[in-house]
N, C-alpha and C positions, 0 to 999 in steps of 0.2 A: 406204448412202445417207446422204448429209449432210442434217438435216433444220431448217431455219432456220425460227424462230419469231419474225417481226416483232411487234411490242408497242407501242403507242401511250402515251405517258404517261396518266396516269389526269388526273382533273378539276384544275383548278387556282383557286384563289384569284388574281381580275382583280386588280391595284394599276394603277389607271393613273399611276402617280406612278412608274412602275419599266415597262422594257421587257420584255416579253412573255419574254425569256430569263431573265429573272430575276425570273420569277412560282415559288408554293410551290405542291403539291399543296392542295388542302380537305379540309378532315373528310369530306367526301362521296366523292372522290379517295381517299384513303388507305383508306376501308371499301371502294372500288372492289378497289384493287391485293389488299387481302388476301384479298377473295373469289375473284380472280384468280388470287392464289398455292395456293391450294386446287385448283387442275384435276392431274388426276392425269399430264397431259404431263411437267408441272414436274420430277416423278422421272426420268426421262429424261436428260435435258439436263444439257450438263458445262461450261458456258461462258454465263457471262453478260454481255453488251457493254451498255455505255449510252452517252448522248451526254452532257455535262459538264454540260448545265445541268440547274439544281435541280429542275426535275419531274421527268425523264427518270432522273436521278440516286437519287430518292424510290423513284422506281417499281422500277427494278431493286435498291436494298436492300431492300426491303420482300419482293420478290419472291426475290433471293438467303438473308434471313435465316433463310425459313422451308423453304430446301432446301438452308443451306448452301452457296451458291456461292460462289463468288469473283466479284464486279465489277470491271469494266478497263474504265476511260475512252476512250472514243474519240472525239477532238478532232472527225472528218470523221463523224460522226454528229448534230450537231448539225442546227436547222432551218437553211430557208433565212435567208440572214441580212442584216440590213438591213431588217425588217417594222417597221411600228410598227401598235399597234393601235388601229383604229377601227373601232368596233362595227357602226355604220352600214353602212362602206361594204366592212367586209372578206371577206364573201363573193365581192363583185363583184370587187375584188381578186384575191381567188385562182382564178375563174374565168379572169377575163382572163391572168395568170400561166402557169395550167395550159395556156392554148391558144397562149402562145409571146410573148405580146404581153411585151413590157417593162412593169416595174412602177416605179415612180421610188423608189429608195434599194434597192429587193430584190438581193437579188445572181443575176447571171443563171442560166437557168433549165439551158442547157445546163452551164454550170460545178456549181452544185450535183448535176445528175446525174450526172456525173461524179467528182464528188465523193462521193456516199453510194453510188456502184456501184463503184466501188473501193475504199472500206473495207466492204461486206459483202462483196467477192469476198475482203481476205485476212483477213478474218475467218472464211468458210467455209473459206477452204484449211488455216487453222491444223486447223480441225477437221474436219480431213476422213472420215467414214465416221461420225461422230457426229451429236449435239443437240445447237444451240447458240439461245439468244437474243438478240434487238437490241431495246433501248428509245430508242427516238427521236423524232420529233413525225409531226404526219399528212402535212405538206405534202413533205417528205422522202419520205419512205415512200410515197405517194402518187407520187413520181416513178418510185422504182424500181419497183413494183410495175407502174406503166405500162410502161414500158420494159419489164420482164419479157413483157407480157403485147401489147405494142402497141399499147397504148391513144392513142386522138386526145384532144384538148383535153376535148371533152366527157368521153369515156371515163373522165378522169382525173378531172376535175371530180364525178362520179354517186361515183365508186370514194373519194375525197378524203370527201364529205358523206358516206358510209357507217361512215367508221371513228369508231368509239366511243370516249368517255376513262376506263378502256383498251378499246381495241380491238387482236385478233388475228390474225393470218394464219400460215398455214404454208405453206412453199415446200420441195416439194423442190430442192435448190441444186445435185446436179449434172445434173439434166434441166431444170433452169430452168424446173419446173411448178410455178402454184399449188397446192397441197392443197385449200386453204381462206381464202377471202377473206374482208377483212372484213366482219362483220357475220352473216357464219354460225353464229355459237356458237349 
């Protein structure tokens, strides 16, 4: 069994002076990830994927350092792209997003899922009968996991507000079953 270990970056330090991709983990974030890299799964797993930017990026060395992985960039694991943040109104935002609506500057929603369900398919294939992990952001991951699962707009939405920074999931990847959603640890 290929068993994929989805990973949500851990907390981040807001800059509103700097786009949302190019925010840092926090000292709160970073004591996150290494409590994180303590779960005894971590021994498992032979492959560790992240998306390029600097949270994502934090999160899988932090988490590679203390089991020895290897980290490999993955361009198509980034968030969706095109978000700016505002505080206000970005719940509402990603609601309206998750249920199909168009978001003005987001990049659409079928293309991103197509995009993050194609690089974790050859990133399972790579490793096929093994562990592997993805660090990537929530609203991503919140796609595939929809997808995976068949989640509606709401669906996505509950599944989205549930994942923690970091937040876990485990999917078996070649039955296409959850294990473990987020929020279950």
């Amino acid at each position: 069994m290929t068993r994929l270990y989805l990973v949500r970056h851990a907390a981040v330090t807001v800059r509103r002076d700097r786009g949302p991709e190019h925010w840092h983990l926090s000292p709160e974030g970073r004591a996150a990830v290494d409590r994180l890299a303590g779960e005894p799964y971590w021994a498992n797993v032979r492959g560790l994927h992240t998306s390029p930017e600097p949270k994502a990026f934090a999160t899988a060395q932090r988490i590679a350092a203390r089991h020895e992985l290897r980290v490999r960039v993955e361009h198509d694991l980034r968030e969706v792209e095109g978000r700016t943040w505002v505080a206000e109104a970005y719940e509402e935002q990603v609601r309206r997003y998750l249920a199909g609506e168009s978001v003005a500057t987001w990049e659409p929603l079928l293309t991103a899922l197509a995009r993050i369900t194609s690089c974790i398919e050859q990133i399972t294939a790579r490793h096929a009968g093994l562990e592997v992990g993805v660090v990537s952001h929530g609203l991503v991951l919140a796609l595939y996991v929809s997808g995976l699962l068949g989640l509606d707009g709401a669906g996505a939405f509950d599944l989205w507000s549930r994942i923690g920074f970091p937040g876990v999931a485990v999917v078996d990847a070649e039955a296409r079953r959850l294990e473990r959603t987020f929020g279950s640890q």
